[in-house]
N, C-alpha and C positions, 0 to 999 in steps of 0.2 A: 504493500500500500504506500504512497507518495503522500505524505501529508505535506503541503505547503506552508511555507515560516510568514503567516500573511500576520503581522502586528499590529493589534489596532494600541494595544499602551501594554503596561504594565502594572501589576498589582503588588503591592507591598511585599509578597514572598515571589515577588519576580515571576510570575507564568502569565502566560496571555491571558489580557480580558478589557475592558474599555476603561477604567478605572484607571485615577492619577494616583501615583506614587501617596501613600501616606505618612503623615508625621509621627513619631513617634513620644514627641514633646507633647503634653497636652495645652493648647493656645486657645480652648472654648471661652476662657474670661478674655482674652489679651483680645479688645475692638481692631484696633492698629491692623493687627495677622490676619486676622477675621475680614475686614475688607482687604488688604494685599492677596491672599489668598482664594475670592470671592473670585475676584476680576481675573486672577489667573485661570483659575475653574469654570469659567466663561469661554473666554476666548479659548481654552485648549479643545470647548466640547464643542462649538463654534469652528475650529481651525482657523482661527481669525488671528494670522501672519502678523498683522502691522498691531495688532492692540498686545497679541502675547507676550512676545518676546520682550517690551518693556514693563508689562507687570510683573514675568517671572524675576527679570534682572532687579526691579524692585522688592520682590518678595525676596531672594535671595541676599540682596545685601542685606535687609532688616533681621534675616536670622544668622549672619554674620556679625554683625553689628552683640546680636544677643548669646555671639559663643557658641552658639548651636550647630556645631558642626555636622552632626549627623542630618538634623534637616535641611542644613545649605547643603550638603552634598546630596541628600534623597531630590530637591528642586532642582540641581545639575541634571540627574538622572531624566526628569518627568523632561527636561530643556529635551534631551538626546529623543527619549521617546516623540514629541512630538514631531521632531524632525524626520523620524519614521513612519508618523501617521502623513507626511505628508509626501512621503515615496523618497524622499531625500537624503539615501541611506549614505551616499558621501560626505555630506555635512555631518551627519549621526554618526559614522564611522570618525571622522575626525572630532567631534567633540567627547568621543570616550576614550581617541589615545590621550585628548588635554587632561582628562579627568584622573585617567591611568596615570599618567607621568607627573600630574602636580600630587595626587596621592601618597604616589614612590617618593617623591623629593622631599613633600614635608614629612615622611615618615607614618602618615594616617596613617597603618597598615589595618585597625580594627575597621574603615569603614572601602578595601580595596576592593570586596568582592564585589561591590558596586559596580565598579566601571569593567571588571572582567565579566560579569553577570550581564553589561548591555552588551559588549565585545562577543557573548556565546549570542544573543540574539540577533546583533547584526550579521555576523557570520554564518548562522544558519539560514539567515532570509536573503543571503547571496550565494545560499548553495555549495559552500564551504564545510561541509559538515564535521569531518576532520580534526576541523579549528573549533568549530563550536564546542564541539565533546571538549577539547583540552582545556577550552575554558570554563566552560563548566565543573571540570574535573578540579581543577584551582580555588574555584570560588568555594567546592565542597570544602576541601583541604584550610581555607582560610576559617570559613563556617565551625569549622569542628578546630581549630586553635582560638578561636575565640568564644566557642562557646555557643551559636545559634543552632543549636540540635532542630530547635522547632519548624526552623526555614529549610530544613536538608530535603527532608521528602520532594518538596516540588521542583527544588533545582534537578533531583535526582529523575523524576517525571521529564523533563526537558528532555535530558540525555536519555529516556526512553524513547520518544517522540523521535527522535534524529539516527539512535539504534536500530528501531523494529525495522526498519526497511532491510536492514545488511544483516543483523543475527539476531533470532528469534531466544538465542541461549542469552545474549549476551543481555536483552529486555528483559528475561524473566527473573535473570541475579538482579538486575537491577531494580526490579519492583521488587521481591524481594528483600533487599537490603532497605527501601525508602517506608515498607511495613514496617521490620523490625522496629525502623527510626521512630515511624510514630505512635506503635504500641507504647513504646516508652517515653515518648515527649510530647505527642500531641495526639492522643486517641480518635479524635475529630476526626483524622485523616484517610484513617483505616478502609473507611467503605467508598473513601473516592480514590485510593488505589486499587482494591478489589475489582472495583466496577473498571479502572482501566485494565485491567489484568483481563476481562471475561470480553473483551473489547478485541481483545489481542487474540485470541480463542478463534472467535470467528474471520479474522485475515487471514489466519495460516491453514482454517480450513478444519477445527479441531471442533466440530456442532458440539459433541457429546457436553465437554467442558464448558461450552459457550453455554449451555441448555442451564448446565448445572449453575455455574455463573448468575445465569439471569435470574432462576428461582430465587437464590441469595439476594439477590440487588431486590427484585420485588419485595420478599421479606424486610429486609430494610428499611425500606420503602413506607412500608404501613406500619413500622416503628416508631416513625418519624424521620429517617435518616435522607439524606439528598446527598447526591452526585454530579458534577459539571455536567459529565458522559451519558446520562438518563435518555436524553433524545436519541441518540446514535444508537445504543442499546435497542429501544424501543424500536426503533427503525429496523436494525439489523432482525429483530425476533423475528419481528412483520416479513421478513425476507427469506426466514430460514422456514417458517409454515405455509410457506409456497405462496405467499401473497406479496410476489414484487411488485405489479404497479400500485399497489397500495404503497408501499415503501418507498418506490420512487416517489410517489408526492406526498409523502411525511417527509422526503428527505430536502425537495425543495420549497416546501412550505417553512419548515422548521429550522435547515441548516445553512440558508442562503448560499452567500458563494462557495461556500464548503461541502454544498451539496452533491456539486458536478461529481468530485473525487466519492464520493458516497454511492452516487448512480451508477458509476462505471462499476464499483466494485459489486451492487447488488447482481445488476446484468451480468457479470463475470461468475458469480457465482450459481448464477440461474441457467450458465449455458446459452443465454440469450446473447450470440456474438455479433450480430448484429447491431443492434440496442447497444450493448457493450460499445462495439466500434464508433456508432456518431459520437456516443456519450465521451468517448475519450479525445475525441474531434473536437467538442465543444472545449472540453476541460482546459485541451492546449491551446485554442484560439483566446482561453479568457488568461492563461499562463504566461502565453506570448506577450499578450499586450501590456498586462502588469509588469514583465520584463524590460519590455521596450518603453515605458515610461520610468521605469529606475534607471536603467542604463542612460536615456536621455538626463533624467535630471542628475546623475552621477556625472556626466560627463558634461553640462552645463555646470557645475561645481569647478571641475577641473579646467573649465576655460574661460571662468569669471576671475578665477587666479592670475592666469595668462595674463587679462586683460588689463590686472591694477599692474603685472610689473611690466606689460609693456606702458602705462604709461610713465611707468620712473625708468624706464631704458624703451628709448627708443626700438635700439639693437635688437632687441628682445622679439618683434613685431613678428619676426619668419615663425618663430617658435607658435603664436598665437595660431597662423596660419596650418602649421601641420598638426597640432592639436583638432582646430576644426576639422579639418581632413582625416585623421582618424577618429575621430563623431558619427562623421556621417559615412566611412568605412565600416565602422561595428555597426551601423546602423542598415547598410546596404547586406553584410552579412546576415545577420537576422531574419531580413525579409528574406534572402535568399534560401536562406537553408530551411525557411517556413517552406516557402513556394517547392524546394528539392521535395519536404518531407508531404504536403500536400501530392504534389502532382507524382511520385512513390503510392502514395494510398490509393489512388487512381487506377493502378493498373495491377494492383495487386487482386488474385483470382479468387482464393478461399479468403472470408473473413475472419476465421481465427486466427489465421497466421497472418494475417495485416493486422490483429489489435496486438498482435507479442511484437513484429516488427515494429509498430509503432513508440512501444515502450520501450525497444531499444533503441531506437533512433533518439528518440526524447533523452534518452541519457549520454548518447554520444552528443548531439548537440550541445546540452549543458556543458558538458568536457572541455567540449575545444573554446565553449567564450570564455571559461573559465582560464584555457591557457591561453588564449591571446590578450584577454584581463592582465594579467599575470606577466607576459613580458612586455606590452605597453607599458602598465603602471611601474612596472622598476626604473627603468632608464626618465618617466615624464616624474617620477618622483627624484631625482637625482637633478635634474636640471629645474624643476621647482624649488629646491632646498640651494640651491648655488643660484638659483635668482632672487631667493631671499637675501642670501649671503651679501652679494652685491649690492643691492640696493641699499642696504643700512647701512645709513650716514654715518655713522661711527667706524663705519671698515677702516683698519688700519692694514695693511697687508702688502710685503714688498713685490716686485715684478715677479720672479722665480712662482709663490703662491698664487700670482693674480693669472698666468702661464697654466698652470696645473688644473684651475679653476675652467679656464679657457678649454685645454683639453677636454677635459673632461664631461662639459655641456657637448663639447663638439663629437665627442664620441658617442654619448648617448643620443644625441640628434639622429647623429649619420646610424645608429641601430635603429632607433625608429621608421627612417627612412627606409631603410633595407628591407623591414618585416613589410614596410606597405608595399614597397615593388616588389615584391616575392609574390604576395598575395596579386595584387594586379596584374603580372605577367604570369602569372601562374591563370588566373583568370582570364587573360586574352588570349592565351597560347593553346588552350584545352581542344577548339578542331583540329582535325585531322591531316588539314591540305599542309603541304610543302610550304618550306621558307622559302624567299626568293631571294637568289642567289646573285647580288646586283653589284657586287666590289671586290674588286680586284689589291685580293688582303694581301699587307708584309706580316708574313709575320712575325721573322724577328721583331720589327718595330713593333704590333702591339703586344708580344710577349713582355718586351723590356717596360714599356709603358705599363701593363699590370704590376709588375715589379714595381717601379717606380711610386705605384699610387701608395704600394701594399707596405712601401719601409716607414710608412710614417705612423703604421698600425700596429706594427709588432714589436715585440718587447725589447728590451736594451740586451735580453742573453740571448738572443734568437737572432741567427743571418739570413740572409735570403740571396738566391743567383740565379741566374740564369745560364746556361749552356745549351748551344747550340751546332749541330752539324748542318745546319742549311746557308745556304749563300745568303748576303744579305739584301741581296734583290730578287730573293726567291718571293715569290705571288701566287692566291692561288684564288679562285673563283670561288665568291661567296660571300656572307652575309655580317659584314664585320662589325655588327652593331649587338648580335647575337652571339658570336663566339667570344667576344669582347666579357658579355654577360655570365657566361658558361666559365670562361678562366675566371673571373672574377672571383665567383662564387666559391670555387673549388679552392682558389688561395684562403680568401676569409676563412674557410671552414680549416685548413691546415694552419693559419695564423691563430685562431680560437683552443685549439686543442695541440699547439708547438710554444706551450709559456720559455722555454729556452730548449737551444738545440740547433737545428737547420732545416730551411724549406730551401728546396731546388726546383724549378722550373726547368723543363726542358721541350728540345724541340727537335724531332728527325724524320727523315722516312724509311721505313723498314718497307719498303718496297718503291718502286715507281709508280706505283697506281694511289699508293696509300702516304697519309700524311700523320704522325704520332705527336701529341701535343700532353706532358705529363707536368703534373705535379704531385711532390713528396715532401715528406714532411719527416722528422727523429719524434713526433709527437706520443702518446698516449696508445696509438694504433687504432683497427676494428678489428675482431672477431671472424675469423673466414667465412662461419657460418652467418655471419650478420651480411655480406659481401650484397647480396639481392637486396634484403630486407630492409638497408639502408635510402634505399631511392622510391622507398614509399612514402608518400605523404605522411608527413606531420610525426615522422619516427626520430625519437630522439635517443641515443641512446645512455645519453649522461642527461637527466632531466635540471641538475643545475647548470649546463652549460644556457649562454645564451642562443637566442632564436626561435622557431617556432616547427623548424623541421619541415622546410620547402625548398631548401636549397640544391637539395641532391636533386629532388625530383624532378627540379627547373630545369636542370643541366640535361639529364636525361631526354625532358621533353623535347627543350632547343634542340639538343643534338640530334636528334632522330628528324627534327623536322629539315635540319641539312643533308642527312642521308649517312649519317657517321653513328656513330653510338661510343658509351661510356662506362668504366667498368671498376671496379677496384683490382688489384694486384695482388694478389692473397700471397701470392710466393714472394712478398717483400714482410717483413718482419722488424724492420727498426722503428713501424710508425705506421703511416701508411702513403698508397703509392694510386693514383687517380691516373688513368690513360685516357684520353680523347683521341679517336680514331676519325680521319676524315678521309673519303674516295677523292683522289686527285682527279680530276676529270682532262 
């Protein structure tokens, strides 16, 4: 099951719900707090931008002002939430590393689970789940050194919610573990774990327990006891006594947008693969959009930046410019891989294997925004932090630092750049017809010219040469804007994984008909068995390296559309050894 990290706020033990953070001071006499606090609680249920944000900053200094540190920091929190209620997870991600970092500095450590508590919830509504669990796993570990036994269960619910998709073992210790918590510190809790527990019954397909389950929860029930999960429960029973479209509209009556993912699973369970199928149609067409309005508003964040330091640096302006260009690339990607994955269901025959196709596709898509998220934001987060650097008046910093500084933007630039014409020419290159074959290349000269570009990228222990057995008015017919791009790539990629050592270029013909154009590298090497595997998309085989794993395939592509092909050297062993073969004609 795929439950979605959709936020509408936060509640005092940190789990979803519409409620604002609460105080733990009691301020019912204090008038003052009582209107500061009024006005904030307006505009938050409002989402009213321009009145919020100056009452909270009001409300927050007045309980600064009063020492109260835990409710200036709980009213930071409610700040971060509501920038999540407003899809603005860039802004919300940055004001819980401020929270994070000024916490660690002054030493608050009793109030840090705060800001790793918003950190597991930004992270899981970006699809990070990984990071989410670890932070959540922190805020347990600070929870239980300081003593909030009674807060553990629900954080420990969280990390269920982000679990059950990948291990059903790994949920059940964890429910488990968040009972024992509240047998013994907060009983209250008892029967709205149970009830998630008998929840989890019916995902994995286990009726018998689910059955048993729900009698319990009923029981309960006429106790007086209550559950968050009561609706879903109910819904799901209604599904297991064979009465799904009953269910489906308890489910969008009762569970609004959270229905969709509720629908697809009753029909999945009913065999109805059909039903099933639109229903998970819908689900991603309402997934997608919610995406595409985070990604927009995340990435307007990142170019309202831009834009204050282009104007304290002119210089700065290109930067603004490839920014918006990668905007509206993640944005052109999206539609696209919607449109791939759309017009794939189209042509698919049986409907049960397009709704399993679907859900894998759904999770490769996630993937790859994930990694191209991921090597965007390192290199625009490195040239943001050095156009802060800059800008403040106070820089004191000799030529040598302000040199390094310079590098340093210029290199993450020029990687940015790199991923987007990869991506681009990876995207115009994909038919089938011939290159056209219209210049008459040296190519000693542009071997040496790739050299030339390549010594100002590699490192101080690392050489670079070039050798050649061709005349140097040797010429040959063909497209030297493309092969140009093909050496290119193949140095970067030995300049990236040769931190010291030697890259050699070379250039021969091992016959009259044929033309050899190599580069080698002392680096790291590949794996023989990796030799093919390397020139498929988007394969990396050191995932901290930089890039995004287009580069081979590019070369590959170009080169076949000249009539040559590209290969690894497995019988070279000091590194590795890249051959470009071209037909002389």
């Amino acid at each position: 099951m795929k439950i979605r990290p959709f936020l509408l706020a936060l509640s005092i033990l940190f789990c979803c719900s519409s409620r604002i953070l609460a105080q733990a001071v009691d301020y019912s006499n204090d008038k003052t707090y009582q209107e500061l606090y009024n006005a904030m609680h307006r505009a938050f249920n409002d989402g009213d931008t321009a009145k919020f944000f100056p009452a909270i900053q009001a409300l927050q200094k007045y309980l600064s002002d009063k020492k109260d540190l835990h409710g200036y920091y709980t009213q930071r929190c409610n700040e971060i939430v509501f920038q999540m209620n407003q899809q603005r997870i860039y802004e919300a991600y940055k004001l819980a590393r401020e929270l994070s970092k000024e916490l660690r500095e002054k030493k608050i450590d009793k109030e840090m689970y705060m800001a790793m508590n918003m950190l597991g919830h930004i992270n899981r509504y970006c699809g990070n789940k990984e990071e989410a669990k670890n932070n959540w796993h922190e805020v347990l570990r600070l929870m239980q050194e300081h003593g909030y036994f009674s807060s553990m269960p629900t954080i420990y619910m969280n990390i269920v919610n982000v679990a059950l998709d990948d291990s059903t073992e790994e949920a059940d210790s964890l429910l488990e573990i968040a009972k024992q918590i509240s047998l013994k510190h907060c009983p209250e809790r008892v029967f709205d774990i149970e009830t998630r527990q008998t929840l989890s019954y019916y995902f994995r397909g286990d009726f018998n327990r689910f059955l048993k389950g729900y009698a319990a929860y009923k029981k309960g029930m006429a106790e007086g006891k209550s559950s968050v999960h009561g609706r879903e429960i109910e819904i799901y029973h209604e599904a297991l006594l064979g009465n799904t479209d009953k269910a489906v509209k308890m489910a969008h009556e009762e569970l609004g947008d959270e229905g969709l993912d509720a629908v697809t699973i009753i029909y999945e369970k009913a065999g109805r693969w059909e039903e099933a199928f639109h229903a998970l149609k819908k689900q991603h067409v309402a997934s997608d959009s919610i995406d595409n309005v985070v990604l927009s508003n995340s990435m307007m964040g990142i170019r309202d930046e831009m834009m204050i330091y282009e104007a304290e640096r002119d210089a700065a302006r290109s930067r603004f410019y490839m920014m918006a260009a990668v905007i509206i690339l993640l944005a052109l990607l999206v539609v696209a891989l919607f449109h791939i994955t759309q017009t794939r269901r189209r042509h698919l025959k049986e409907l049960k294997k397009a709704y399993n196709q679907a859900l894998e596709s759904d999770k490769m898509k996630t993937a790859f925004i994930q990694n191209i998220s991921h090597e965007v934001r390192t290199p625009l987060n490195i040239i943001s932090g050095f156009s802060q650097v800059i800008a403040n008046p106070e820089l004191d910093t000799n030529i040598e630092e302000r040199r390094e500084i310079a590098r340093m933007t210029q290199k993450n630039a020029r990687l940015i750049t790199s991923l987007i014409d990869e991506m681009l020419l990876v995207s115009l290159n994909e038919s089938s017809e011939e290159a056209k074959k219209e210049n008459l290349v040296e190519i000693n000269t542009l071997m040496r010219g790739v050299m030339k570009e390549a010594e100002g990228n590699i490192s101080t222990k690392t050489t670079i040469q070039y050798d050649t057995t061709l005349a140097d008015n040797f010429t040959i017919l063909s497209n030297e804007y493309m092969l140009k791009i093909i050496i290119n790539a193949l140095v970067d990629n030995a300049v990236k994984n040769t931190p010291e050592g030697a890259i050699v270029l070379k250039a021969s013909k091992p016959s009259d008909n044929e033309l050899a154009l190599t580069v080698e590298d002392t680096g790291c090497g590949i794996p023989a068995n990796e030799a093919e595997h390397i020139f498929e998309r988007f394969v990396k085989l050191d995932t901290f390296k930089e890039g995004i794993g287009l580069g081979l395939p590019l070369c590959r592509m170009l080169i076949e559309k000249l009539g040559g092909g590209v290969r690894l050297d497995t019988a070279y062993t000091k590194g590795a050894r890249f051959i470009v073969t071209l037909p002389i004609s």
